[in-house]
Biopython code that builds the backbone (N, CA, C, O; Angstrom):
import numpy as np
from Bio.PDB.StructureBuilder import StructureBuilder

atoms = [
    (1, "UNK", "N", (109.767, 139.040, 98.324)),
    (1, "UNK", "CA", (111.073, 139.507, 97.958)),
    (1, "UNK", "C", (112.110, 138.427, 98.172)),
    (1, "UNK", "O", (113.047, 138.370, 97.376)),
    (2, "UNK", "N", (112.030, 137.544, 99.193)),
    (2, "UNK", "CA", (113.054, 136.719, 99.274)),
    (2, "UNK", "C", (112.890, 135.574, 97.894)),
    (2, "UNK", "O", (113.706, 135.166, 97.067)),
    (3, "UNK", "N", (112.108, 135.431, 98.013)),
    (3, "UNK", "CA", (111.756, 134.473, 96.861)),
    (3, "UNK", "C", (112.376, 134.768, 95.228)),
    (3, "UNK", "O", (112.700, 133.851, 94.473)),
    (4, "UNK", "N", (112.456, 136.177, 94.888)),
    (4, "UNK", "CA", (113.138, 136.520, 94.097)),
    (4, "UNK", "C", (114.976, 136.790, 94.302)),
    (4, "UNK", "O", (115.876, 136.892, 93.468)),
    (5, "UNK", "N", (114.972, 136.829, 95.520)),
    (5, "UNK", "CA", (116.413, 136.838, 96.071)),
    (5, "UNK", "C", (117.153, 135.456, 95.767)),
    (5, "UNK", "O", (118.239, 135.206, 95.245)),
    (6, "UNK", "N", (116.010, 134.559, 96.365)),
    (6, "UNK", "CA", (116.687, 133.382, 95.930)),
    (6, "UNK", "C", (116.568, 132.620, 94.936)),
    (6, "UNK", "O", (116.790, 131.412, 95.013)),
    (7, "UNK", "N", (116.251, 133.137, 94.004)),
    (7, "UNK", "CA", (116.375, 133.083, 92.587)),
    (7, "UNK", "C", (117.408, 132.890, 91.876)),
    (7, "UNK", "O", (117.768, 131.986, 91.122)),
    (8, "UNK", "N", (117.900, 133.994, 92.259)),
    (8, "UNK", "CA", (118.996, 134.813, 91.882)),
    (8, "UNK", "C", (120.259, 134.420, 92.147)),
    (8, "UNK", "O", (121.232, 134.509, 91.398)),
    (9, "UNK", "N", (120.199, 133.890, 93.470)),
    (9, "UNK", "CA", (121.442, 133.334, 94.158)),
    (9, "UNK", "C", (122.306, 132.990, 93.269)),
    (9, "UNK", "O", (123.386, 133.568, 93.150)),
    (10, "UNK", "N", (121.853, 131.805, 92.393)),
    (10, "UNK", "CA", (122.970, 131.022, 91.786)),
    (10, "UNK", "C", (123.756, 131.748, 90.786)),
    (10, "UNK", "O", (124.873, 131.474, 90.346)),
    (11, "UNK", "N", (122.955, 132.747, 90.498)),
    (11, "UNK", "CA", (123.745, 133.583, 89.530)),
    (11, "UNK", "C", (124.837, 134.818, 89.915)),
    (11, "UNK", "O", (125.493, 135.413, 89.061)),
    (12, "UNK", "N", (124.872, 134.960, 90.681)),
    (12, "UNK", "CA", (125.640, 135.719, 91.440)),
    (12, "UNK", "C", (127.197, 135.618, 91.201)),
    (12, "UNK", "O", (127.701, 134.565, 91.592)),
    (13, "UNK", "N", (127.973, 136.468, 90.667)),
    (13, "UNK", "CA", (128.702, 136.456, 90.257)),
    (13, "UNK", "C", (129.611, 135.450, 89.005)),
    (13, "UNK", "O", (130.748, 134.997, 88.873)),
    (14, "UNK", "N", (128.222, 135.455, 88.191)),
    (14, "UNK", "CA", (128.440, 134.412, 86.672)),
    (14, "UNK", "C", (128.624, 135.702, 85.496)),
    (14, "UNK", "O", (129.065, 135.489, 84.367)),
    (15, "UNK", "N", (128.239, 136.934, 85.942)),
    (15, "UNK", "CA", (128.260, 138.265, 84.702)),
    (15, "UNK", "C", (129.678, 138.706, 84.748)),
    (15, "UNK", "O", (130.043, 139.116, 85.851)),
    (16, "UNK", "N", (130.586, 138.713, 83.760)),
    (16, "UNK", "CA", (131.861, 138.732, 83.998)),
    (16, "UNK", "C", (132.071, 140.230, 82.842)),
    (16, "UNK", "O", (133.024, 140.968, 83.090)),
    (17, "UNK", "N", (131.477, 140.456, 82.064)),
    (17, "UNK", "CA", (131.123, 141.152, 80.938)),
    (17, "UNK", "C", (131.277, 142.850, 81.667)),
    (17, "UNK", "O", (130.564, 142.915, 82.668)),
    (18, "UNK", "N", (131.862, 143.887, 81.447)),
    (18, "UNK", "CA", (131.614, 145.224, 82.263)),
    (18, "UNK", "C", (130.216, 145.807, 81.860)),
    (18, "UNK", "O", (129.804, 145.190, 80.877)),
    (19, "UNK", "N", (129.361, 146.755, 82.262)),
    (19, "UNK", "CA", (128.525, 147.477, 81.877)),
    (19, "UNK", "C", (129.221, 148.041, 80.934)),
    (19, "UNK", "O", (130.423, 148.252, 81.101)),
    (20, "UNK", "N", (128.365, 148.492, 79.401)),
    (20, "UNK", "CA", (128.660, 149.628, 78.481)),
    (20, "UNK", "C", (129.065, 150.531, 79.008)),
    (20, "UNK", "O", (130.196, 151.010, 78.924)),
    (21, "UNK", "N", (127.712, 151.055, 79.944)),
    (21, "UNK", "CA", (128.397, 152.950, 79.893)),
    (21, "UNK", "C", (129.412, 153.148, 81.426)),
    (21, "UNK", "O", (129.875, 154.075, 82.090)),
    (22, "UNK", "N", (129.388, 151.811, 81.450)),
    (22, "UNK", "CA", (130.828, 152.037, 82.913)),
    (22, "UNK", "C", (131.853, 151.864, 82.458)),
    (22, "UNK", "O", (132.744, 152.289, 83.195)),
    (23, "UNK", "N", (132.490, 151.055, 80.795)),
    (23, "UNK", "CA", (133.845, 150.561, 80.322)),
    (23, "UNK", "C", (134.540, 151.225, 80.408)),
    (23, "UNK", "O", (135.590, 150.722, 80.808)),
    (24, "UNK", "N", (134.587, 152.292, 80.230)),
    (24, "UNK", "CA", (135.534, 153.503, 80.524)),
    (24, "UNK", "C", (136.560, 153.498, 82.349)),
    (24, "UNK", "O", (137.656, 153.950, 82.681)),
    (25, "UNK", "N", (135.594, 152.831, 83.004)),
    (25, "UNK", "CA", (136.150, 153.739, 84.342)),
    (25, "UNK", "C", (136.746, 152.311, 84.991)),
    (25, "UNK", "O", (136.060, 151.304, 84.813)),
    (26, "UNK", "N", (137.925, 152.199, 85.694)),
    (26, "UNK", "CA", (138.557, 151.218, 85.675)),
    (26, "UNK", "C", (137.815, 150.570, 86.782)),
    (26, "UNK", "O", (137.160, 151.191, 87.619)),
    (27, "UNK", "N", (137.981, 149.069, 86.726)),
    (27, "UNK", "CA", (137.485, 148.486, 88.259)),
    (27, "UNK", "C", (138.194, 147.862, 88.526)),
    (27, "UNK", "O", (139.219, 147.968, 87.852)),
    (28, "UNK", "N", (138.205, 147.061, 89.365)),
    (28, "UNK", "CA", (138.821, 146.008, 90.635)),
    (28, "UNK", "C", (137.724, 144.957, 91.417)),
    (28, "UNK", "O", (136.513, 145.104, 91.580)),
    (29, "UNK", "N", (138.460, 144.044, 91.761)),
    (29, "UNK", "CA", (137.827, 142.928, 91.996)),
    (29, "UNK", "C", (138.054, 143.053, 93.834)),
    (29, "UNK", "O", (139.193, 143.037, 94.302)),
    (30, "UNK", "N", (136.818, 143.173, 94.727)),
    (30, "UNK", "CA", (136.742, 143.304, 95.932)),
    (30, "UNK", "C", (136.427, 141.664, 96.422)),
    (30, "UNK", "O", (135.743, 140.791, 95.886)),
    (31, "UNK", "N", (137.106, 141.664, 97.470)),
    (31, "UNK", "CA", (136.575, 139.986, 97.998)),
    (31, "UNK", "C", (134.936, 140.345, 98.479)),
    (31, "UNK", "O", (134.404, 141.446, 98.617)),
    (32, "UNK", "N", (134.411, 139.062, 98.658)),
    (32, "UNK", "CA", (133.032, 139.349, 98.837)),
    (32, "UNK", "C", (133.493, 139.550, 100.137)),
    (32, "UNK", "O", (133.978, 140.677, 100.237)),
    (33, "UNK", "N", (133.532, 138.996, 101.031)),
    (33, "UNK", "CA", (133.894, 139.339, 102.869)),
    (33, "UNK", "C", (134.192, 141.282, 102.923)),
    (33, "UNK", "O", (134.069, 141.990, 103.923)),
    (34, "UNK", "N", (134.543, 141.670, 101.702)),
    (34, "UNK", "CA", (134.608, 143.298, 101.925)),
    (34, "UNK", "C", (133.330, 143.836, 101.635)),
    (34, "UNK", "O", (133.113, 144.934, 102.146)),
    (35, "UNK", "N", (131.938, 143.071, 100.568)),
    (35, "UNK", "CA", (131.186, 143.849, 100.167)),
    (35, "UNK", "C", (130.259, 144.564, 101.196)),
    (35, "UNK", "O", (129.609, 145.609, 101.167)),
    (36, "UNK", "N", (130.489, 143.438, 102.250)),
    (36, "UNK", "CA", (129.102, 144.336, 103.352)),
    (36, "UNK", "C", (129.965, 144.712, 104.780)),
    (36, "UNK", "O", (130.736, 143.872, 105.243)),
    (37, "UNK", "N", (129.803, 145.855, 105.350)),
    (37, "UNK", "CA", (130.314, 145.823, 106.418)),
    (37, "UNK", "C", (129.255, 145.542, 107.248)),
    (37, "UNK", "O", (128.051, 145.795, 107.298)),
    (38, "UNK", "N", (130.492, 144.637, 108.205)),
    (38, "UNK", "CA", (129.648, 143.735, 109.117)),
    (38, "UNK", "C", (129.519, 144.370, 110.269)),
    (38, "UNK", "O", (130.516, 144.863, 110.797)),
    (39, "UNK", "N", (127.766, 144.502, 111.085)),
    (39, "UNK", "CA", (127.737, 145.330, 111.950)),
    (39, "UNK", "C", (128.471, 144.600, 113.140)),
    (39, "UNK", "O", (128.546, 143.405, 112.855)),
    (40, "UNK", "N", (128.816, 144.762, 113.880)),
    (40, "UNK", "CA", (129.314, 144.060, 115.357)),
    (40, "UNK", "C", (128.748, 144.615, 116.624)),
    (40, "UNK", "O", (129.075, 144.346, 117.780)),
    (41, "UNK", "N", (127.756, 145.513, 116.147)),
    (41, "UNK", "CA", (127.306, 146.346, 117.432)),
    (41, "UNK", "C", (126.001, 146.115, 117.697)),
    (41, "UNK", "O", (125.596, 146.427, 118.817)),
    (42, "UNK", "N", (125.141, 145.566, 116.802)),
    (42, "UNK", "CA", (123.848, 145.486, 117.266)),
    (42, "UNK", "C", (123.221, 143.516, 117.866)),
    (42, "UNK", "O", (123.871, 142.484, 117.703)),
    (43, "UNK", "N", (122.294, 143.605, 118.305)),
    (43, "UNK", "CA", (122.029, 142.707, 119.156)),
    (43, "UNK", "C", (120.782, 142.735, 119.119)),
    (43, "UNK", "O", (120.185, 143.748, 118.753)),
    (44, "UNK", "N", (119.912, 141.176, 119.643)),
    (44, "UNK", "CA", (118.385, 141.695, 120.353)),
    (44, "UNK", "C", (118.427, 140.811, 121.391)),
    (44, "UNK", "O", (118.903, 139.701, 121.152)),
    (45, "UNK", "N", (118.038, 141.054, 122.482)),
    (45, "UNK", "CA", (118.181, 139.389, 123.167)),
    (45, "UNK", "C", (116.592, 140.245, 123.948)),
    (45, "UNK", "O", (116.669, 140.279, 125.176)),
    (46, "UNK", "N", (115.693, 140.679, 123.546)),
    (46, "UNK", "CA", (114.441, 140.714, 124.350)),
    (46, "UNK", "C", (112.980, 139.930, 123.824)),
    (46, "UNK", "O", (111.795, 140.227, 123.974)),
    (47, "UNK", "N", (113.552, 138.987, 123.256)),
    (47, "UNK", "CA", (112.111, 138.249, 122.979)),
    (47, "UNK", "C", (111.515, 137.884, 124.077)),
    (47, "UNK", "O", (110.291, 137.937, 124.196)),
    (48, "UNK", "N", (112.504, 137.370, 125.229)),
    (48, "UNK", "CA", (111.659, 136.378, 126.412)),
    (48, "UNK", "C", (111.088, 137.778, 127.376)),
    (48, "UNK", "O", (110.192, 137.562, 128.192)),
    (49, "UNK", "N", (111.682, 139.270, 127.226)),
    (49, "UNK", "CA", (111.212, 140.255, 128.062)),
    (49, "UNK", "C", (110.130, 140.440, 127.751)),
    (49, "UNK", "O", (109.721, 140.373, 126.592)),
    (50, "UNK", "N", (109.103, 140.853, 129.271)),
    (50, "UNK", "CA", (107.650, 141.722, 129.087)),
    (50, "UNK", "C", (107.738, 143.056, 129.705)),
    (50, "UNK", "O", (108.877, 143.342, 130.074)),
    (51, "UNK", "N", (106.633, 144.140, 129.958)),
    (51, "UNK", "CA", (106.973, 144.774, 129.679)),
    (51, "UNK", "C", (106.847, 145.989, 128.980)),
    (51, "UNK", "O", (107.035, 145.827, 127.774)),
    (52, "UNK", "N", (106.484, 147.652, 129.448)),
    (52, "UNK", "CA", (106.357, 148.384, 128.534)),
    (52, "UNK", "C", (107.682, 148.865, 127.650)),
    (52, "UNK", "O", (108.699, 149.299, 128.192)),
    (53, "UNK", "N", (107.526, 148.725, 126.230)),
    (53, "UNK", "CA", (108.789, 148.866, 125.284)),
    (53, "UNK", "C", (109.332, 150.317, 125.223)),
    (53, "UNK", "O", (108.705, 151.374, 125.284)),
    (54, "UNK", "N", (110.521, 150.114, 125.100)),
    (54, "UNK", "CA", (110.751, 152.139, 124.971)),
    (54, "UNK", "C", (111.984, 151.855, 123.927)),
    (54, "UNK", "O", (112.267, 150.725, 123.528)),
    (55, "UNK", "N", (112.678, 153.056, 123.543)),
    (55, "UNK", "CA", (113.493, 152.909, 122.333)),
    (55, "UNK", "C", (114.337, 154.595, 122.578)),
    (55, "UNK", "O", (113.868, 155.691, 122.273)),
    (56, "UNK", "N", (115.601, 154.317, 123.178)),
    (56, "UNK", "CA", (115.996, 155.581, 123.615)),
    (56, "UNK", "C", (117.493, 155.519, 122.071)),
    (56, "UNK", "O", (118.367, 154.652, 122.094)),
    (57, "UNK", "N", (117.430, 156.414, 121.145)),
    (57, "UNK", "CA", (118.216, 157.128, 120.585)),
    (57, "UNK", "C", (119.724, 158.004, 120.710)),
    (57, "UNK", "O", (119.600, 159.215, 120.892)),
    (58, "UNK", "N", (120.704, 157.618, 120.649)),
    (58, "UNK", "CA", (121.982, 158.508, 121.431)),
    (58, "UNK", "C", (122.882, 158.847, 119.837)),
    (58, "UNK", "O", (123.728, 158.229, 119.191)),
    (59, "UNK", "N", (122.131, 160.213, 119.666)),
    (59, "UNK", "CA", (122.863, 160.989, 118.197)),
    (59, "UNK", "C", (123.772, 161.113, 118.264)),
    (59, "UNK", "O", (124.026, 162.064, 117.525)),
    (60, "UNK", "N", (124.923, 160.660, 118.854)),
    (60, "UNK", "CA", (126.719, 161.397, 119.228)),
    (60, "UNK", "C", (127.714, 159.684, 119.079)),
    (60, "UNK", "O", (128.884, 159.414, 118.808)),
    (61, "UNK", "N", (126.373, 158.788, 119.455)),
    (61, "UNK", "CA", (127.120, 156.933, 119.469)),
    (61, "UNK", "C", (126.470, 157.149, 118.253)),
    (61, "UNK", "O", (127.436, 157.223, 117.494)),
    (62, "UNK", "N", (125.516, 157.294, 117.591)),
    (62, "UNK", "CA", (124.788, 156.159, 116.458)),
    (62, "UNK", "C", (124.308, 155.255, 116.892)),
    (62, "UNK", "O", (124.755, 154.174, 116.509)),
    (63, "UNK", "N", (123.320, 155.258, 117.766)),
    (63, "UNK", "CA", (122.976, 153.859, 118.405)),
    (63, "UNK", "C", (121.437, 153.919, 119.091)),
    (63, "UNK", "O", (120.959, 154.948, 119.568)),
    (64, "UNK", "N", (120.958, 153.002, 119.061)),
    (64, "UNK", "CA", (119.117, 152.702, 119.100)),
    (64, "UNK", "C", (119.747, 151.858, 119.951)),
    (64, "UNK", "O", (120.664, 151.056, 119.773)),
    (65, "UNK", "N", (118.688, 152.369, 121.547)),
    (65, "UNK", "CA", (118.651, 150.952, 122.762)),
    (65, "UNK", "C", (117.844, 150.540, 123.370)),
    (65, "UNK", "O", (117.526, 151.282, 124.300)),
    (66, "UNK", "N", (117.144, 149.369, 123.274)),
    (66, "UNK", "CA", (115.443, 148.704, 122.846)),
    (66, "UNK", "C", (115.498, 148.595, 124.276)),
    (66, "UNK", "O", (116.415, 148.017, 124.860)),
    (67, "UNK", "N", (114.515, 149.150, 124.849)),
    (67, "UNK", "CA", (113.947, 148.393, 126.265)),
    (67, "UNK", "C", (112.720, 148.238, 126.097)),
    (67, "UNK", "O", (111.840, 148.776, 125.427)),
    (68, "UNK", "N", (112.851, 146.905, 127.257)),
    (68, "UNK", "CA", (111.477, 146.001, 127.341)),
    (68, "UNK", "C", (111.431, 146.142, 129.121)),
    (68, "UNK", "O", (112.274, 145.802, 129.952)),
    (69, "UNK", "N", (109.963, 146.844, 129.303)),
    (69, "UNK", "CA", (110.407, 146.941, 130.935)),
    (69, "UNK", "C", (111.219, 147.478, 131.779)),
    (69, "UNK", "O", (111.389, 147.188, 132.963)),
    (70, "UNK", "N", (111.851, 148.477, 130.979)),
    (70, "UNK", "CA", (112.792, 149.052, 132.034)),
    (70, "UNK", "C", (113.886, 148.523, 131.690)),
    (70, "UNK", "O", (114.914, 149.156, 131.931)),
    (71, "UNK", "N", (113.988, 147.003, 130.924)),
    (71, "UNK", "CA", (115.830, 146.428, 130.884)),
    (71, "UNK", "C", (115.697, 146.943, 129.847)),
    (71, "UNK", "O", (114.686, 147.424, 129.334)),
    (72, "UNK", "N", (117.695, 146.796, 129.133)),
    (72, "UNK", "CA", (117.858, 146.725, 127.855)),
    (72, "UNK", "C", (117.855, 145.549, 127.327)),
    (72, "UNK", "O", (118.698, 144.677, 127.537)),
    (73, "UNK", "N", (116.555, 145.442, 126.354)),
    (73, "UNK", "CA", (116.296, 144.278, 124.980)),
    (73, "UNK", "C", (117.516, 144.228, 123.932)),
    (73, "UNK", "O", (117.855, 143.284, 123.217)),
    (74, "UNK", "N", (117.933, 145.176, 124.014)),
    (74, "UNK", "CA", (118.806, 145.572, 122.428)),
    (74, "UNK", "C", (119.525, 146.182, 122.002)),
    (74, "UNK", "O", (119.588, 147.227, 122.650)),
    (75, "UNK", "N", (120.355, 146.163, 121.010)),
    (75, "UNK", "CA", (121.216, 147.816, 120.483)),
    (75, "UNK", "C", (121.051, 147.538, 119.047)),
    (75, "UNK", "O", (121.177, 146.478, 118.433)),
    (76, "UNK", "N", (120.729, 148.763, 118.632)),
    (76, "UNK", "CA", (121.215, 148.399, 116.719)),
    (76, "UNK", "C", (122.051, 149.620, 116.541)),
    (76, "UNK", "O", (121.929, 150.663, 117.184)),
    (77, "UNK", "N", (122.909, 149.377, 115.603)),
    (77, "UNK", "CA", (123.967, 150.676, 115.048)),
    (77, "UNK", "C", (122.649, 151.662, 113.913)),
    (77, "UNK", "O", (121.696, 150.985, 113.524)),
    (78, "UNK", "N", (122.687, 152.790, 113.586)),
    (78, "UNK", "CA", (122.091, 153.653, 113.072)),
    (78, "UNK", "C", (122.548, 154.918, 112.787)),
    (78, "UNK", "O", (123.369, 155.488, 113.507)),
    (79, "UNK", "N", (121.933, 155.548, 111.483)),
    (79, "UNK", "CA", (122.281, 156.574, 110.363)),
    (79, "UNK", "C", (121.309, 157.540, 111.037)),
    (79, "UNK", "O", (120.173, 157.215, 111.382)),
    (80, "UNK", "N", (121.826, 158.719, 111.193)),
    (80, "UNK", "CA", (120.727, 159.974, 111.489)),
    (80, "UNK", "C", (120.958, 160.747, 110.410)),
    (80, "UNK", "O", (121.542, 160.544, 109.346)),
    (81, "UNK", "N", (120.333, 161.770, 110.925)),
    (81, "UNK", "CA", (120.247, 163.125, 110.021)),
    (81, "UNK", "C", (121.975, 163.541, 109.568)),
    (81, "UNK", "O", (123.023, 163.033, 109.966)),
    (82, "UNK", "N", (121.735, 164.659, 108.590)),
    (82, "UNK", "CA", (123.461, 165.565, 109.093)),
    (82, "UNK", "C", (123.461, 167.233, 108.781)),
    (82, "UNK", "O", (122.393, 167.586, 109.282)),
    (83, "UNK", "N", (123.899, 168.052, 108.395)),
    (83, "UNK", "CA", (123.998, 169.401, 108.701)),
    (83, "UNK", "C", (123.111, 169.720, 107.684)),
    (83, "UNK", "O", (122.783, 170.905, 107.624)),
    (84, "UNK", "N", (122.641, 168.951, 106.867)),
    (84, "UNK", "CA", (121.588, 169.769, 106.168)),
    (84, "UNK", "C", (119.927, 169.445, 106.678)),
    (84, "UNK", "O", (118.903, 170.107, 106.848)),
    (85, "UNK", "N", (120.346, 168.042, 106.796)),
    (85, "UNK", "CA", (118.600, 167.123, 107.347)),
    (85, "UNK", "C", (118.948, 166.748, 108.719)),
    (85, "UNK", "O", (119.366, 165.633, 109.031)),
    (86, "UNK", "N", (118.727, 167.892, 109.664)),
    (86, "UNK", "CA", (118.948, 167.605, 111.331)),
    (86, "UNK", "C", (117.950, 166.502, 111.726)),
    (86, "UNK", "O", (116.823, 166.544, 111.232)),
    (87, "UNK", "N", (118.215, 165.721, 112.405)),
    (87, "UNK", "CA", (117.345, 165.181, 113.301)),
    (87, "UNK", "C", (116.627, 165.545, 114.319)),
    (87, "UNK", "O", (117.346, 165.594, 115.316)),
    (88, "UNK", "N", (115.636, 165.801, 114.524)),
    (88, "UNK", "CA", (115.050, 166.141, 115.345)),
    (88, "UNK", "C", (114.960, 165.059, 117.069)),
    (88, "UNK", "O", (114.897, 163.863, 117.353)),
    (89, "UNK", "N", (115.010, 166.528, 117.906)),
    (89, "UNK", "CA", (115.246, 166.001, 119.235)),
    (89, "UNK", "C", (113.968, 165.475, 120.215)),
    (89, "UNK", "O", (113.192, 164.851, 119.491)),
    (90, "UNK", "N", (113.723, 165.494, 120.923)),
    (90, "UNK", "CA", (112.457, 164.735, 121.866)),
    (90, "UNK", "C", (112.082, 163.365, 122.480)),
    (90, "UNK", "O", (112.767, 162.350, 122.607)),
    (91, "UNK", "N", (110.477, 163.691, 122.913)),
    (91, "UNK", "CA", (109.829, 162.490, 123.132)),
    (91, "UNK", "C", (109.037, 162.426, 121.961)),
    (91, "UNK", "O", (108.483, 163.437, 121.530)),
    (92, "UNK", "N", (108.896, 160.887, 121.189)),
    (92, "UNK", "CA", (108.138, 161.242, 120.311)),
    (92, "UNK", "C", (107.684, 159.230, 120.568)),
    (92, "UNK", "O", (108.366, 158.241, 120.836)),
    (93, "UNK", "N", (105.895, 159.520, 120.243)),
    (93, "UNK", "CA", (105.387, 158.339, 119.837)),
    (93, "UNK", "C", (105.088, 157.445, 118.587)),
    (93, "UNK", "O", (104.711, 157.937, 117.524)),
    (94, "UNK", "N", (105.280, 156.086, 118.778)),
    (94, "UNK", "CA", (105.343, 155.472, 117.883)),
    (94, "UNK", "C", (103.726, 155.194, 117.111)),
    (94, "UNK", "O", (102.838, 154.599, 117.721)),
    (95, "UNK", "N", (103.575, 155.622, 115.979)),
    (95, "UNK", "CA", (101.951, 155.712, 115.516)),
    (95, "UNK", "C", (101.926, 154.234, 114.796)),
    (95, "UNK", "O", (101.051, 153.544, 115.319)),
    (96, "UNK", "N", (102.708, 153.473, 113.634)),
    (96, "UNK", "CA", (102.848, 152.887, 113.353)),
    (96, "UNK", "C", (103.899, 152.238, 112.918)),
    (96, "UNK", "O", (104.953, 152.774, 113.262)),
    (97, "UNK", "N", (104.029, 151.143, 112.199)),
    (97, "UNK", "CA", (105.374, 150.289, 112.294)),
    (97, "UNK", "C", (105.492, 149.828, 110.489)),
    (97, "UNK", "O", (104.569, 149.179, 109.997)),
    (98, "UNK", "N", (106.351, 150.121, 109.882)),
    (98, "UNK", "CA", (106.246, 149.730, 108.086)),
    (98, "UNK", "C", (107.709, 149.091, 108.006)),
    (98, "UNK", "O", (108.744, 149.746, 108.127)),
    (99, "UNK", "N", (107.627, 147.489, 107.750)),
    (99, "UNK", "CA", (109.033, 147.031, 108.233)),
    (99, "UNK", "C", (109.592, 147.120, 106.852)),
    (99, "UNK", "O", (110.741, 146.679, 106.806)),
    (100, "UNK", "N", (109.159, 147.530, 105.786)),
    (100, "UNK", "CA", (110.323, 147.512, 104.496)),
    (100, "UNK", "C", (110.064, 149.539, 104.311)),
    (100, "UNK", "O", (109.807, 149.839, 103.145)),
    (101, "UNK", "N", (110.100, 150.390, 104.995)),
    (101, "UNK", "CA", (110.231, 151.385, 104.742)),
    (101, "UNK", "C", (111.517, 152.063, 104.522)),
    (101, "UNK", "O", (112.432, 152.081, 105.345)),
    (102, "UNK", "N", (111.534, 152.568, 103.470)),
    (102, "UNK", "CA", (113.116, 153.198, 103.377)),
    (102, "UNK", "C", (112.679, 155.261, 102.895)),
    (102, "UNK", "O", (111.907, 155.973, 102.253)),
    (103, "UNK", "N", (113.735, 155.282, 103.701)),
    (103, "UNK", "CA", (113.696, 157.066, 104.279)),
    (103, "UNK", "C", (113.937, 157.434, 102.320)),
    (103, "UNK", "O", (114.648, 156.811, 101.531)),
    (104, "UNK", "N", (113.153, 158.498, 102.086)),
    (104, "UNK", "CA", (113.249, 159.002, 100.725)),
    (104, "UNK", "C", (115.227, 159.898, 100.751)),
    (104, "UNK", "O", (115.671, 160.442, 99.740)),
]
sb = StructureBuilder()
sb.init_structure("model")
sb.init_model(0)
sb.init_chain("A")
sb.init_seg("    ")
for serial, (resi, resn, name, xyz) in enumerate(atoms, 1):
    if name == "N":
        sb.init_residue(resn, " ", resi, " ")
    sb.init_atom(name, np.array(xyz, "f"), 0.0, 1.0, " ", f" {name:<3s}", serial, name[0])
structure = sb.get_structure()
């Protein structure tokens, strides 16, 4: 995937042309520095930790906090459930790991 990413790069903002079936609906020109919001909350600093890993969840922050050993390895910011798709509460184990998985 990166390989096609960087493909692409150079072309990135050379299509100046609107989509057909969008001409209708007005747009605006966003600076790129607005397109992504930038997280400021997440971190890893547990590579050099050993250690059994744990991964405690806090649904009320939005926030995943990686321990390695008992310390904290980490924080990442995170999306849960909402009043229709609750998240479910517990202890729950990790069976496997799919690093390009995206939630349907």
């Amino acid at each position: 995937m990166a390989l096609s990413l960087a493909s692409c790069a150079g072309q990135m903002g050379g299509h100046t042309a609107p989509t057909q079936y969008l001409e209708a609906f007005p747009t605006q020109t966003v600076p790129h520095s607005e397109l992504y919001n930038a997280d400021s909350v997440s971190y890893w600093d547990g590579d050099g930790m050993t250690g059994p890993a744990s991964v405690t969840i806090d649904l009320s922050d939005q926030k995943a906090y990686f321990y390695k050993g008992g310390k904290l390895a980490g924080v990442s910011a995170l999306s849960t459930g909402d009043e229709k798709h609750r998240t479910a509460t517990g202890r729950f184990k990790i069976f496997e790991k799919d690093q390009w998985h995206k939630s349907n």
